[in-house]
C-alpha positions, 0 to 999 in steps of 0.5 A: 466571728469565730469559734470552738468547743472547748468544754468537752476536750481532754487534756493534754498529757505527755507522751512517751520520753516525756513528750508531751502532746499535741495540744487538744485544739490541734488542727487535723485539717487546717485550711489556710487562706490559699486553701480557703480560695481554692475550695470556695472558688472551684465549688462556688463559681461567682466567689472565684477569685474574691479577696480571703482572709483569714477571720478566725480560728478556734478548736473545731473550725478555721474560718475564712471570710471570702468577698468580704460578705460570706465567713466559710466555716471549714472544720479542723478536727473529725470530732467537729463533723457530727455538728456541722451536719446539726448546723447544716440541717436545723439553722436555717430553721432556728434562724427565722424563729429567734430575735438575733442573727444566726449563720445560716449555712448558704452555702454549702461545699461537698467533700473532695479529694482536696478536703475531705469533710463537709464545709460551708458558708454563712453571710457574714454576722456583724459584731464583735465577740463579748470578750473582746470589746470593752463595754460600758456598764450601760452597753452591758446591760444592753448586750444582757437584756438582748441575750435574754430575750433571745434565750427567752425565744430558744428555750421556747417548748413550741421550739423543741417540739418543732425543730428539737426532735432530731437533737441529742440531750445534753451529749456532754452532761453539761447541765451535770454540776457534778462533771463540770465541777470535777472537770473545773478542778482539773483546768484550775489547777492548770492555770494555778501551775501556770501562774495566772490564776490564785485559788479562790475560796468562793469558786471552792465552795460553788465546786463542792456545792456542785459535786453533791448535786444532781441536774436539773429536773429539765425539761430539755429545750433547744440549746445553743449547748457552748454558749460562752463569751466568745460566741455573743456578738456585739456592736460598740454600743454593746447592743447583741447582734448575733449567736454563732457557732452552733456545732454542739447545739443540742437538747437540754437544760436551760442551764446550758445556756444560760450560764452565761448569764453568770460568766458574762455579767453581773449586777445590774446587767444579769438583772437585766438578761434574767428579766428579759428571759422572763423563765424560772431559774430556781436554784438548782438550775442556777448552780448549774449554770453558775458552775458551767460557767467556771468550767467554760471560763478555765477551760477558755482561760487555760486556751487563751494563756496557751495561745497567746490570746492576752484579751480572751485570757482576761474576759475568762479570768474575769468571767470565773469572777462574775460566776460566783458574784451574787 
């Protein structure tokens, strides 16, 4: 399980002196192991003095897996608080209507004079991030047929108007190709600086068709709203078994969603998801989802050279690929 937001961050920029800040997933809170045992034990007697370790982190929450059944989700930065009230509120809802598991926040930790901000916990989901497991061509259609039918049951109408009411549209315009296009240049041209990535002609093009388009005409549905390769869990045999990190779920196109249908697969595999979602795409929704998903994929690129993260880097990299493959 893990986490983030990366796609409505801004960028880093050097201070005074030529200091250059803090990067922009940069914990406000950062909640270690210890931390984790203290909070969860003193609010949730019957889990005091179970084994914590810590499962992962991203740029909005540290998450701790306590008892080796229950992941606590605990936010690292302010800007994370209005979505895990979302995820508090609606995901026990979501999670009886959809084909694949969600984390339902079981458990759920009050602010204290230890931690000031909201917490809680989910049972664990089994499974591993898309990006970090090696699928055969097989397991990738799999995954794609299984994140289609999904998708297919969150972008139901029936779905918003029960459970969507309460949501706000698409806050970060990301089913605009215009912004993601302009804020896809930006992240390139990091990564081109930092030498792990080459201009690509085709890419260039997908921008500058994105920057003379509108957005889809909708209508809004409910939406994961940062659905990336590090969100879709998947077993070995490539089979989906879950959705996580829901804290900028919202209402908007459905090209929010699915864009990662083009950064995550291709070929026989994309067939397969767009199959089994079973919606039109048409092609104006399609250009959104295509240059959503290089913007998701330079943004999770330039985190994973920042940090380290040598396998995140290679799936993002190879996902800005895949947005342009037709």
């Amino acid at each position: 399980m893990t986490d983030g937001d990366p796609a409505n961050a801004p960028e880093t920029s050097d201070g005074p002196a030529g200091r250059t800040a803090a990067p922009e997933w940069a914990a406000e809170q950062d909640v270690q192991e210890a931390d984790a045992a203290a909070l969860v034990g003193r609010q949730f007697p019957d889990l005091r003095g179970a084994p914590v370790r810590l499962l992962a982190t991203g740029w909005d929450n540290t998450v701790h897996l306590v008892g080796e059944r229950w992941a606590f989700r605990f936010p690292r930065r302010a800007v994370a608080l209005p979505g895990v009230q979302r995820e508090i509120a609606t995901l026990p809802a979501l999670a009886a209507r959809l084909p694949l598991a969600l984390p339902v926040p079981v458990r759920v930790g009050r602010p204290s004079g230890a931690y000031p901000w909201p917490f809680w916990g989910a049972e664990l989901i089994p499974g591993r991030e898309l990006a970090e497991v090696d699928l055969s061509a097989d397991g990738r259609v799999r995954a794609a047929a299984g994140l289609g039918a999904f998708l297919r049951a969150l972008h139901d109408p029936e779905l918003a108007a029960e459970v969507g009411g309460g949501l706000p549209v698409d806050p970060m315009r990301r089913a605009d190709p215009a912004v993601r296009a302009s804020m896809s240049r930006e992240r390139l041209d990091r990564l081109v600086r930092r030498g792990v990535w080459s201009p690509d002609p085709a890419v260039d093009r997908l921008l500058a068709e994105g920057e003379r388009a509108g957005p889809p005409p909708g209508p809004a549905v409910v939406s994961h709203g940062d659905l990336h390769l590090r969100h879709l869990l998947v077993g070995e045999d490539g089979r989906a078994t879950g959705v996580i990190d829901w804290g900028d779920l919202c209402r908007a196109d459905p090209a929010v969603d699915l864009s990662l249908a083009y950064a995550g697969f291709d070929g026989a595999a994309r067939t397969a998801l767009l199959t089994a979602y079973g919606r039109p795409v048409g092609p104006g929704r399609e250009l959104a989802a295509r240059v959503l998903a290089v913007c998701l994929c330079a943004v999770l690129a330039d985190y994973a050279a920042s940090t380290g993260r040598a396998r995140l880097l290679a799936a993002s990299l190879a996902g800005l690929r895949r947005a342009v493959a037709r």
